[in-house]
Each structure stands twice: as C-alpha cells, then as structure tokens.
N, C-alpha and C positions, 0 to 999 in steps of 0.2 A: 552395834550398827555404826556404819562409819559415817562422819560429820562432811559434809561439801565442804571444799577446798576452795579456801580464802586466801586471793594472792596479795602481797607484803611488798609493795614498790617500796623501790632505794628512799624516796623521798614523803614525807605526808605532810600533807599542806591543809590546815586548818582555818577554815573562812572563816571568819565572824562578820553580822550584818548588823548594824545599828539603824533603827527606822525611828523615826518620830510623825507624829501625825500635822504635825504645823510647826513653825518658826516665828517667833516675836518682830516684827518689825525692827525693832531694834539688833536685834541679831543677824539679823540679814542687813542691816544696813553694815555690821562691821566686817560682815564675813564677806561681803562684795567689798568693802575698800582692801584687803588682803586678794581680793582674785586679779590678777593681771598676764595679759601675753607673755610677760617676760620673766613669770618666775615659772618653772617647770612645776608639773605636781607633783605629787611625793610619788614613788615606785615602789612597788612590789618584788620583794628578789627572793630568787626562791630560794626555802633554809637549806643552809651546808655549814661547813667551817670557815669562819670569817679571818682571814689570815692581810699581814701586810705584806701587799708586791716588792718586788727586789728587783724588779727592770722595766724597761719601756722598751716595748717594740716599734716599730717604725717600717713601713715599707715602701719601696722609693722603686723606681723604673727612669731608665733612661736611654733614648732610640737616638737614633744616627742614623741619618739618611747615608747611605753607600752601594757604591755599586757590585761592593762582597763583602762576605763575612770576614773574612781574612781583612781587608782592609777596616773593617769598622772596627774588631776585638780591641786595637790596641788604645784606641779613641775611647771607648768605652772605661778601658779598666783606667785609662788616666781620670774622666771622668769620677767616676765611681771612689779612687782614689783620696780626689779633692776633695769631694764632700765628706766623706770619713774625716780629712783632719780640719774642713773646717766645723765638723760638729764636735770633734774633741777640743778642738781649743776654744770652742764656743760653750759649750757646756762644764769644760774640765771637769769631768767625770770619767769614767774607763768605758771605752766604746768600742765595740767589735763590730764586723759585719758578717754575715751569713748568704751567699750568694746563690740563688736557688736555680737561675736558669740563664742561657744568652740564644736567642732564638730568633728566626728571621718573621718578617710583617708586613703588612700591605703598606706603603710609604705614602705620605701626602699628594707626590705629586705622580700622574698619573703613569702607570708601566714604574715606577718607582719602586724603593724597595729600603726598610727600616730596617737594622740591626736593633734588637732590642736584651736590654741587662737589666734583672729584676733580682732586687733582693732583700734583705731587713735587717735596718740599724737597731742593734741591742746595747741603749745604752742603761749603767748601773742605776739602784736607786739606792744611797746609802741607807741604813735604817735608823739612822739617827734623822734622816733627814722629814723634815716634820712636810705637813702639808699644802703649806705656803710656798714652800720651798722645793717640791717637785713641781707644782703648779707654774713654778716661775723656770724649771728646767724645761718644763712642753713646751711654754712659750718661747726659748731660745731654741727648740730644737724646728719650733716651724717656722722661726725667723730663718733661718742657715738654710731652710728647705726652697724657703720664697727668694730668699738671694742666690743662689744657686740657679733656681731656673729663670731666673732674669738674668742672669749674667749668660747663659746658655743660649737664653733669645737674642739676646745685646749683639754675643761673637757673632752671630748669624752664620754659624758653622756646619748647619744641619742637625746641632746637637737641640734635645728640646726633655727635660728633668720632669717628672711627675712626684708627688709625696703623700701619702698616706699622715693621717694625725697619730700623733702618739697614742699607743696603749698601756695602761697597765699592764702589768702582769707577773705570775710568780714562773720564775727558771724552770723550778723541778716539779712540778704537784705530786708525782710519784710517790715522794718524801714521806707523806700525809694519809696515804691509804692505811697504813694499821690506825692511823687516829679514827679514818670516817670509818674503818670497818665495826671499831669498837661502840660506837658512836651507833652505828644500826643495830648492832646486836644488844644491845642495853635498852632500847628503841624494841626490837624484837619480843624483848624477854618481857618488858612490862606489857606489851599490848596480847603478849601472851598469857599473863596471871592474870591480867582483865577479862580474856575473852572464853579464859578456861572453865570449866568445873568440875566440882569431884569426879563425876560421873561418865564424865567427856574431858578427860586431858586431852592436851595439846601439844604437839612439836612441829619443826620447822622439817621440812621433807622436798628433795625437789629443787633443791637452788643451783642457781647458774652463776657458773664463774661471774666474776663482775666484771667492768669492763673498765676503758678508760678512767683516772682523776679527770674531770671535765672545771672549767674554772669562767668564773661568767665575772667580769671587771665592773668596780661599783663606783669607783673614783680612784685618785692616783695614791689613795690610802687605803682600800682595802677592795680586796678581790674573795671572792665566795666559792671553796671547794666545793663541788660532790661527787657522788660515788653512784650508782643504781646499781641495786641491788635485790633480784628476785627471785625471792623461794615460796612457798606453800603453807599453807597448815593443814597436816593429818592428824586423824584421832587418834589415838596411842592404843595399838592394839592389844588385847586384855585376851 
C-alpha cells in the first residue's frame, strides 16, 4: 500500500512556546524597566546560512527638470559622476556604480517635464572590517547622500538627488548553493530515518528544480542565505 505524500519545504521552522501561569511582582517590575520605545525587540529570522556581507548597496535617483532628454543626459551623468567620487573619497573604500535606467517624468511644475537617472552605489566591505567599523561606513555614506542633495537644492539648477539607506549584502549568493543544497539534503535524510519504517521505507520522489539563493540582511555583519527546495516522500515500492 502506498503512504500519502508528505511535502519537504526548503525551510522548517520550529516554534517553541513558553507559558507560565503568573509573574512575581518583582519580575515584572524588572522586566518593565528593560521594555522601552527605543530599544527594538528581538527578531525572528528565518534559518538559512549565516554568512558575512562583502558590500552595501545604495540606491540614489536624481531628476532634472528639462525641456528634453538630450539636453538633461549630460546634466545627469555629471551629476551622478560627482557623487560617485564624493563617496569614494568619503568612504575610501572601492566604489562602483550600476546604472539601471534614465527615463522621462511628470516634473514639478506644471506641463513640465523631469529627466530622471536611477541607479545603485556598491560600495566594498572589507572583511576584516569588524562591525563598528561598517556601521561608521553607513554613516559616511548617508552623510555624502544628504550633502549632495543640498547642494543640488542650494544650485537651484532644477537638479533635486534622492537616496536610499545603505544595505547589506553578499555580491554573489550563488557561491553558496552546493553548501544550502548539502545542508537540506542531510536535513532530508534524517527526517527521513525518523519518519521511516521497516515496513514503509521512504524516499524523496518529485522535486523541483530549486530556485534562486534568496538573502534576507540581518545587520552590516551578517546576512542569511536560503534555498527552497520542494520534493515529496513516496513509499519505496516492494
């Protein structure tokens, strides 16, 4: 007889709930001086491979009121230009940009018309570099962001800078995929000698290619791979 099919997500996430029936006074009086607005509470991230990032992304937009594209482009790339090296030499770090689009926009004033260049500063994170010390690169990278678009408003040239916060993140997650593959199939094998029996073996039947490395940022020190990955379990035909 064959066994109903049990499907095996990329991911399993185990709750545990702690209850207690009451609280001492005293314990709540300390557990309230620890609760406050200003400290976040702890988070929940979901398990994958906890690896350390090697860049910050950043993404930045900047319009120009014109009365054509042709005339904005060259406005722009000088723009775009400037902030590039004033974040290299504000960070001295190795800093590239990635420029994804230049495209036209409904402009402030009215019948107007914005040229607009969007794109994302990738600047390095060494790995030696601890986490004080990225922490204090964000902060230069959103100072150069907010001096930039004040000086943009200052010229009153039509030019007007937008900036995105720094992210973590790792370059390549690709890299990583035989590690999370290895990583579900060891995951796979024991929830299989668990759930087998003599009578009723078990194998994996039915999986689907996997899909992107997905990467969810945790701080400017570690970022969390995963993988999904979905196959089946059939009885092992006899």
């Amino acid at each position: 007889m064959k066994l109903r099919h049990f499907v095996i997500p990329g991911c399993v996430v185990l709750v545990c709930l702690w209850t207690s029936c009451g609280r001492s006074s005293v314990s709540s009086a300390v557990a309230s001086s620890y609760e406050s607005d200003t400290a976040p509470a702890l988070e929940t991230v979901e398990e994958g491979l906890k690896v350390r990032p090697d860049v910050l992304l950043l993404s930045f937009a900047f319009r120009q009121e014109t009365e054509s594209l042709e005339q904005a482009v060259p406005k722009l790339k000088a723009a775009v230009e400037r902030y590039v090296r004033a974040a290299a030499e504000a960070s001295k770090a190795e800093v590239a940009v990635k420029m994804k689009e230049v495209s036209l926009a409904s402009g402030r004033k009215m019948a107007g018309t914005d040229a607009m260049a969007h794109g994302v500063l990738e600047v390095s994170l060494p790995e030696s570099q601890d986490f004080w010390g990225r922490s204090a690169l964000v902060a230069t990278l959103v100072q150069v962001g907010s001096q930039e678009a004040a000086a943009a408003e200052k010229e009153n040239t039509g030019l007007r800078a937008t900036f995105g916060f720094p992210e973590a993140r790792v370059r390549d997650p690709e890299r990583q995929r035989a590690e999370l593959m290895n990583r579900w199939v060891e995951r796979a094998r024991g929830f299989i000698s668990q759930a087998q029996t003599e009578r009723a073996p078990l194998q994996l039947a039915g999986c689907e290619p996997p899909g992107a490395v997905k990467q969810e940022t945790v701080s400017v020190d570690e970022v969390v791979l995963s993988l999904a990955v979905s196959c089946r379990l059939d009885a092992v035909a006899k």
